[in-house]
MIKE-21846 format. One line per field, with one value per residue (C-alpha): residue number from 1; residue in three letters; x, y, z. Coordinates in steps of 0.2 Angstrom, whole numbers, plus 5000, padded with zeros to 4 digits. Each point is the difference from the previous one (the first is absolute). Layout:
BEGIN
sevo = [NUM	...]
fimi = [Ala	...]
X = [X	...]
Y = [Y	...]
Z = [Z	...]
END
This chain:
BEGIN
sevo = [1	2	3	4	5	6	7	8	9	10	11	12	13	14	15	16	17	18	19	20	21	22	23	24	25	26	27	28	29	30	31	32	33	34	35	36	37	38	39	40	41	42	43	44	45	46	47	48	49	50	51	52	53	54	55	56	57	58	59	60	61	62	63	64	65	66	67	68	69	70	71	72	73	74	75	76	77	78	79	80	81	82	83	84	85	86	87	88	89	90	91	92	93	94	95	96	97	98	99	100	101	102	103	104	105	106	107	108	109	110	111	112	113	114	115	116	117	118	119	120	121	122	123	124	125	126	127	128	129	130	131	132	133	134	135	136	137	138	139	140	141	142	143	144	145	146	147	148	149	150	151	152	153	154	155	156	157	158	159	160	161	162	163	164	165	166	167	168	169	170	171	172	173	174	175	176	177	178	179	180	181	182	183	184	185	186	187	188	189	190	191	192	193	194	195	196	197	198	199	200	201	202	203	204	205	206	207	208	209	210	211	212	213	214	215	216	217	218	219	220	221	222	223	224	225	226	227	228	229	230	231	232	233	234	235	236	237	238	239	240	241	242	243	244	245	246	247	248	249	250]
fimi = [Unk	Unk	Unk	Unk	Unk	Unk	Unk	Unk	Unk	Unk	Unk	Unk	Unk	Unk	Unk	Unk	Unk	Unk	Unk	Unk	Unk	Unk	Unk	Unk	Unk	Unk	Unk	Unk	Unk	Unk	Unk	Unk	Unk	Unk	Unk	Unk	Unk	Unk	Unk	Unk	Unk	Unk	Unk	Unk	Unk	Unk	Unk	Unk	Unk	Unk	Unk	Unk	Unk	Unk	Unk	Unk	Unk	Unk	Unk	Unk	Unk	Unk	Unk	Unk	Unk	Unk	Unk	Unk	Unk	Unk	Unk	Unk	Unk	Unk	Unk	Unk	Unk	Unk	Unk	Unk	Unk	Unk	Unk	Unk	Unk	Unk	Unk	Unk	Unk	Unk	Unk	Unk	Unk	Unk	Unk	Unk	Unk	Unk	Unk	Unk	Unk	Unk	Unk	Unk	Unk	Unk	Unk	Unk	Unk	Unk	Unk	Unk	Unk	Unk	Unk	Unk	Unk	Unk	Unk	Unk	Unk	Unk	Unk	Unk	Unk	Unk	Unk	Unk	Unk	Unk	Unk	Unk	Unk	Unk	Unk	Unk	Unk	Unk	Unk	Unk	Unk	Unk	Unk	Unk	Unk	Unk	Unk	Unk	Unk	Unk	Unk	Unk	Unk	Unk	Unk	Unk	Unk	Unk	Unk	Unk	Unk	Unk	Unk	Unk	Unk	Unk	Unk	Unk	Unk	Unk	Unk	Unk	Unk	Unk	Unk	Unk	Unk	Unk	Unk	Unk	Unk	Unk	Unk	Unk	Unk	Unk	Unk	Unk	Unk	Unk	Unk	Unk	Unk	Unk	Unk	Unk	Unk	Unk	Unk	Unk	Unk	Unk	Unk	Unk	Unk	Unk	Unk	Unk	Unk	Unk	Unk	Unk	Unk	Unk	Unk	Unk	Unk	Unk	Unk	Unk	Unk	Unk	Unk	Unk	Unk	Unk	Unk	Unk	Unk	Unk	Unk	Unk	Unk	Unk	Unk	Unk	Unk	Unk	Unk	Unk	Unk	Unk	Unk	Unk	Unk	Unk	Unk	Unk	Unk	Unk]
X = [5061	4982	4994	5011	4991	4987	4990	4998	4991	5000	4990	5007	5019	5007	4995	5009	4989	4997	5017	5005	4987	5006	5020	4992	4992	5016	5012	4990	5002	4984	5001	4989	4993	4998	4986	4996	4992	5016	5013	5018	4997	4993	5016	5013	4992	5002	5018	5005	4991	5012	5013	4999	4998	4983	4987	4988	4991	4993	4985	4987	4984	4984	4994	4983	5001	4989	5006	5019	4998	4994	5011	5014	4995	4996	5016	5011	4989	5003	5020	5002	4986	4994	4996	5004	5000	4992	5003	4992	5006	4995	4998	4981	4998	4995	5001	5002	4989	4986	4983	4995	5010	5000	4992	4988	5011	5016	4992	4994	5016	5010	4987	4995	5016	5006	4981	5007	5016	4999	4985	5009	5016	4995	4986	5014	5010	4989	4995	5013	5008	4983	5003	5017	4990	5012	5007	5001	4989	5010	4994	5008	4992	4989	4985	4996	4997	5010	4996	5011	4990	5002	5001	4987	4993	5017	4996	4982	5010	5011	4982	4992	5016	4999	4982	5006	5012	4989	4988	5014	5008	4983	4995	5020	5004	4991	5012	5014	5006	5004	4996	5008	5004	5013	5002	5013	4996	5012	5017	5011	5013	4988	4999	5011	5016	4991	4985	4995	4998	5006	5012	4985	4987	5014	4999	4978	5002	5014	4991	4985	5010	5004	5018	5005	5001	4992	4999	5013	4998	5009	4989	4987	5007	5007	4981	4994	5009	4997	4980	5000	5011	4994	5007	4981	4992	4987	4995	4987	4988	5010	5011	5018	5006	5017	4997	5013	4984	4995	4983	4995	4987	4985]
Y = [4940	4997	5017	5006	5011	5002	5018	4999	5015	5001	5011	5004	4996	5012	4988	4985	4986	5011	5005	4981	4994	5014	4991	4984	5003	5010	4987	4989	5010	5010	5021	5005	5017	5006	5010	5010	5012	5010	4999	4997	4984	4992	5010	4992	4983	5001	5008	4983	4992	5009	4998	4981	4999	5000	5014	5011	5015	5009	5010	5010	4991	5002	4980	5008	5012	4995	5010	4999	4979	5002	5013	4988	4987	5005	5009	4985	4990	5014	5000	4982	4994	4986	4997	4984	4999	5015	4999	5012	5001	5017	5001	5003	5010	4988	5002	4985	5000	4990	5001	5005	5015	5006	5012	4995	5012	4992	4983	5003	5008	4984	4991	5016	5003	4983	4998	5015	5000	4983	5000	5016	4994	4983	5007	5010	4988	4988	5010	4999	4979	4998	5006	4990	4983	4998	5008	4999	5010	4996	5004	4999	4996	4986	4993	4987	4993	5007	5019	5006	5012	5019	5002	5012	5000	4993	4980	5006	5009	4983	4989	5013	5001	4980	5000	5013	4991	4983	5013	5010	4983	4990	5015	5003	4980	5000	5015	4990	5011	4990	5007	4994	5006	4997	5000	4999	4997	5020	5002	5007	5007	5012	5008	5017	4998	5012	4993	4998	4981	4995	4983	4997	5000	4991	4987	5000	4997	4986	4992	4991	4995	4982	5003	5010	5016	5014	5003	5014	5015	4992	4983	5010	5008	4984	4992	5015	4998	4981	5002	5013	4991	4985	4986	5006	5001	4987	5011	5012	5004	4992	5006	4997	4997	5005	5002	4984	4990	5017	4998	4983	4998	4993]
Z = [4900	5004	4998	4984	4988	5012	5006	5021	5008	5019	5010	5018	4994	5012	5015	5006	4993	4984	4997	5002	4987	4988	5003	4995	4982	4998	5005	4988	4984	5002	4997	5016	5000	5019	5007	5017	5007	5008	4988	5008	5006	4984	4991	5014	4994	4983	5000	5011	4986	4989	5008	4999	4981	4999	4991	5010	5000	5016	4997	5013	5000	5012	4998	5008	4987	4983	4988	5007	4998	4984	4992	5010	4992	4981	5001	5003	4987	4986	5004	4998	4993	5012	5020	5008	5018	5014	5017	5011	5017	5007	5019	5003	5015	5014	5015	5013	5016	5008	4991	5016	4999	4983	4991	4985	4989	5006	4997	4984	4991	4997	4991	4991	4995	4998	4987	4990	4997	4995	4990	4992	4995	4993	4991	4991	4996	4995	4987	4991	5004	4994	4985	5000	5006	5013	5018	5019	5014	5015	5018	5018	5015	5000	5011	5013	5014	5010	5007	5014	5011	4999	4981	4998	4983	4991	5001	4994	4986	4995	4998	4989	4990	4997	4995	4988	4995	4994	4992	4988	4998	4995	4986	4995	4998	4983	4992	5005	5018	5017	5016	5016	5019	5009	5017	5017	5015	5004	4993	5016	4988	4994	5017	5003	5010	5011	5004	5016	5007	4983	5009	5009	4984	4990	5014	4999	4980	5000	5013	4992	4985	4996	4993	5016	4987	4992	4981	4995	4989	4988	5002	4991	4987	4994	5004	4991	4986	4998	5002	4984	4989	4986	5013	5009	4987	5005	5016	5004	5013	5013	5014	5001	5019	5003	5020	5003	5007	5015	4989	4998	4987	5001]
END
């Protein structure tokens, strides 16, 4: 399996998109340890992780929490003695409305969040692939051209985490560590049953695609899982685009 022997921690794994990453490293051999602020989802992930033969721990972590990250973090490392892959894919707070709208604290909280948390959890893990010479810093969301309107601060968020990105993966390259996004142009299966307007959003995210289809849950874990194993091993500080062609690069 890609990932066998393998330490994955995820941040945010009681989400969709999180919890699907978290499937992927498991799926591929890895033993993923599972952190989110409220408990029960994160523990609902890791017991279908369980349940499907994988390993996996759930723990309660603040990712915008610096001594929580940390103590995550070294804890993991002193049980088994390496870290391979962190993922952090916490929801960030923002809040979708015309600039013109908006307050400067609602636009602001994304890409303060987004900074923190981010700049946190790979800091911590770092530390310790460093000390290994190898791992993986992955991200989700990505940059571009394209900005929808009425996003308030959480497109901002998404360029600030890429120039991140170059800059951890620029000063981390030289111990060995990989740093890489990835990004879709929305995933409709991550959307609640309930959700209102959910046909009609499904409909707005298929639409621009050039295979007529949106990337599935599972689409990314597998993606995931492929980016940090060995096969990758020759990328870093690049985006991974698994929006079926809805973002066109450029």
């Amino acid at each position: 399996m890609l990932l066998e022997g393998k330490v994955a921690l995820v941040y945010g794994a009681g989400g969709a998109i999180g919890g699907a990453a978290a499937r992927g490293f498991a799926k591929e051999g890895a033993r993923v340890f599972l952190a989110g602020r409220s408990p029960e989802p994160v523990e609902r992930t890791a017991a279908a992780i369980r349940e499907a033969g994988g390993t996996a721990e759930a723990f309660q972590v603040d990712a915008l929490d610096e001594r929580a990250v940390r103590g995550f973090v070294d804890a993991v490392a002193d049980r088994t003695g390496r870290i391979d892959i962190s993922f952090n894919l916490i929801g960030v707070g923002d809040v979708q409305k015309p600039l013109t709208e908006i307050t400067v604290e609602e636009f602001l909280a994304p890409i303060q969040n987004t900074m923190r948390t981010q700049f946190l959890t790979t800091q911590a893990a770092a530390r310790h692939m460093a000390a290994r010479g190898s791992g993986v810093v992955l991200a989700f969301g990505g940059s571009g051209p394209q900005t929808p309107p009425g996003l308030g601060g959480f497109k901002v968020s998404l360029d600030a985490l890429e120039g991140l990105r170059r800059q951890w993966a620029r000063e981390l390259g030289a111990c060995g560590i990989r740093v890489v996004t990835l990004k879709t142009g929305g995933i409709p299966e991550s959307l609640p049953a309930d959700f209102a307007g959910r046909e009609e959003l499904t409909e707005m995210l298929t639409e621009p695609t050039l295979l007529g289809r949106a990337a599935t849950l599972s689409d990314v874990g597998e993606v995931a899982a492929f980016v940090a194993s060995d096969r990758a091993r020759t990328m870093t500080s690049a985006t991974v685009n698994v929006s079926c062609g809805a973002l066109v690069d450029y």
